[in-house]
Backbone bond lengths (Angstrom), bond angles and torsions (degrees), N, CA, C in turn:
res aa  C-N    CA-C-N  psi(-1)  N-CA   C-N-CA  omega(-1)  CA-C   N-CA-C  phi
1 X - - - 1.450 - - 1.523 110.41 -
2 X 1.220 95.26 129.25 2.132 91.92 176.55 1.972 117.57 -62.51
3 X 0.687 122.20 169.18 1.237 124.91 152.66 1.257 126.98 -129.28
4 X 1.481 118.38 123.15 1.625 131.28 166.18 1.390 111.00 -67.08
5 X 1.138 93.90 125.30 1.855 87.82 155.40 1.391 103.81 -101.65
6 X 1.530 100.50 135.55 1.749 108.77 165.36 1.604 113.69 -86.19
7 X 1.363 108.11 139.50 1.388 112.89 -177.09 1.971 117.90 -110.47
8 X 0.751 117.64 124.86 1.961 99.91 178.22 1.668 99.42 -78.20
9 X 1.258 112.50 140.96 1.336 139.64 156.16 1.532 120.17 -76.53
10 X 1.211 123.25 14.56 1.444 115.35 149.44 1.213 110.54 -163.19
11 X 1.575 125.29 172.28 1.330 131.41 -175.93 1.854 119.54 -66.58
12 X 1.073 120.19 150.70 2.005 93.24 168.86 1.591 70.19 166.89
13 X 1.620 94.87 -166.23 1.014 128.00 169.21 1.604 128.37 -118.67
14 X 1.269 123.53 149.47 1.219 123.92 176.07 1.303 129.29 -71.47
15 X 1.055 125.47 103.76 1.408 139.67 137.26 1.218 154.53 7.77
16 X 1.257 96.88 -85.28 1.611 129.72 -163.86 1.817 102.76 179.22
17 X 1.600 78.02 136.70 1.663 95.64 169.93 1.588 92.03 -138.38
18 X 1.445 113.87 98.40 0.873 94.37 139.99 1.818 158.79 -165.71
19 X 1.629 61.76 110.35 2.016 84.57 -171.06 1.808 89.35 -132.22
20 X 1.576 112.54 154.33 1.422 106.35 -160.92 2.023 97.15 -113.65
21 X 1.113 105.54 -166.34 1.754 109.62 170.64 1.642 99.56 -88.27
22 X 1.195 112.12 144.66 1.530 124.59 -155.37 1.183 125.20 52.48
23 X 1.067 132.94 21.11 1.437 125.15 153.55 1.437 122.80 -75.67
24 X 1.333 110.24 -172.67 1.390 108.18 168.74 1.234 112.01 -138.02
25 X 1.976 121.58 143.21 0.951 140.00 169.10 1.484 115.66 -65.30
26 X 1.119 124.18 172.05 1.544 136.62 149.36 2.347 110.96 -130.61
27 X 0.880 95.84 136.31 1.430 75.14 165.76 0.937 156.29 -49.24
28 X 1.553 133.82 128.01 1.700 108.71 -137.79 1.416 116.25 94.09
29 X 1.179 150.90 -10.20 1.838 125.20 -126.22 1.998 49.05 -126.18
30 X 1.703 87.87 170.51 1.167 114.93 -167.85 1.865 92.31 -111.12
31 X 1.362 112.49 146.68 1.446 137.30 -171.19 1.623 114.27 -100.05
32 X 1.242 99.87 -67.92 1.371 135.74 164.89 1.266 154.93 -115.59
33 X 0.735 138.67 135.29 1.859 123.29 -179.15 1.942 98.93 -113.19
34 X 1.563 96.57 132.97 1.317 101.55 -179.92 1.663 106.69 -127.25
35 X 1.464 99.27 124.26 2.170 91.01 179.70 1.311 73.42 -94.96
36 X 1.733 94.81 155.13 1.231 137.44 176.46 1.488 87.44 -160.36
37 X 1.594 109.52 145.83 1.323 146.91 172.84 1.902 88.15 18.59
38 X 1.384 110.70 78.90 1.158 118.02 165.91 1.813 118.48 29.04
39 X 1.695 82.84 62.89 1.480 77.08 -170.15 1.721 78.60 -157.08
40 X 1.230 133.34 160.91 1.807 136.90 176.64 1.519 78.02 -123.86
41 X 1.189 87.92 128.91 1.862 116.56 147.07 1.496 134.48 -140.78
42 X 1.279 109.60 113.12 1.246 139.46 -151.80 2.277 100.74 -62.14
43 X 1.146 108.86 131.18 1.428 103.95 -168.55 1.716 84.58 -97.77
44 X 1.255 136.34 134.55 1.232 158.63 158.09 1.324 124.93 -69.39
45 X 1.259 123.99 115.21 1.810 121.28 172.53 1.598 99.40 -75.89
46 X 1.784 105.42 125.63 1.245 106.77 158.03 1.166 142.54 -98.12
47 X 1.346 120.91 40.90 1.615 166.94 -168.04 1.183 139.41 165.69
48 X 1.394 112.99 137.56 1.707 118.50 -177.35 1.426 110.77 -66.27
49 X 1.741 105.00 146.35 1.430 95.86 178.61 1.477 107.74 178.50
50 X 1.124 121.34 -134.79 1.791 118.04 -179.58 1.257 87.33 -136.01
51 X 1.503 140.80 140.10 1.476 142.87 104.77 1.268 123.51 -15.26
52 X 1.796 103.12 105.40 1.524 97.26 -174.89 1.364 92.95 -107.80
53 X 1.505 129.95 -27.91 1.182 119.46 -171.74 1.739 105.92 -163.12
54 X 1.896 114.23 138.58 1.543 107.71 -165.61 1.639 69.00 -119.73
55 X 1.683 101.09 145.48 1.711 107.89 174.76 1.503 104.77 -122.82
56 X 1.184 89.32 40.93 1.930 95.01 -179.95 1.482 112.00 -150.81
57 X 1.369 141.14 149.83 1.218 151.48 -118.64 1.822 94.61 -155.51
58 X 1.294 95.42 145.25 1.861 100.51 165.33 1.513 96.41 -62.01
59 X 2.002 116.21 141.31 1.285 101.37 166.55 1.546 121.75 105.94
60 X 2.230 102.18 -35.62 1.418 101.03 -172.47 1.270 118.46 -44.34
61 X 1.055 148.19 -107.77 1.447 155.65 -66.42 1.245 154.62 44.27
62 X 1.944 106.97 74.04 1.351 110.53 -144.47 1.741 105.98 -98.36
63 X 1.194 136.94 163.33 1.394 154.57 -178.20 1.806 107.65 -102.26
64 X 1.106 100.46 120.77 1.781 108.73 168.95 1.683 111.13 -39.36
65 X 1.262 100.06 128.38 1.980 105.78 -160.93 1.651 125.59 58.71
66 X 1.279 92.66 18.61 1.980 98.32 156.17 1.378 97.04 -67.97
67 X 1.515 106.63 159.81 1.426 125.68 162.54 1.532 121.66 -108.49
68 X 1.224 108.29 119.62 1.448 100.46 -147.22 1.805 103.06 -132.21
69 X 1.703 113.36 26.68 1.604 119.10 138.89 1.659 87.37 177.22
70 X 1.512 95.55 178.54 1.230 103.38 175.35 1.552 113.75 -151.54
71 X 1.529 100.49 143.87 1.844 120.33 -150.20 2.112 87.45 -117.29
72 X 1.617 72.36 121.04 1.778 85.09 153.58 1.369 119.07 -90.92
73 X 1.211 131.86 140.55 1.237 119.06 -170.62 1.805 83.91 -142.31
């Protein structure tokens, strides 16, 4: 099975995760939640698949094009 890494598209902080390791996505399903400038925006899987691994924490502090889990599909 390949693996995607999902990346967030803007800076913020983490939120909410919540989808766990071994679960499964659908396309669309939400990964993460990141506030930025007092606002939550939800990071999107852009393929169905299993959660093999989330590399981010309630709290992180993530950078625009971090990778922040990764989907077997």
């Amino acid at each position: 099975m390949p693996e995607i890494k999902i990346v967030t598209e803007i800076a913020g902080r983490i939120c909410s995760t919540p989808v766990q390791v071994g679960g499964t996505v659908a396309d669309g399903d939400e990964i993460v939640v990141v506030e930025a400038m007092k606002m939550e925006i939800p990071v999107l899987s852009p393929v169905s698949g299993e959660i093999t691994s989330i590399l981010v924490k309630i709290d992180d502090v993530v950078a625009e094009g971090q990778a922040i889990a990764i989907v077997a599909n």
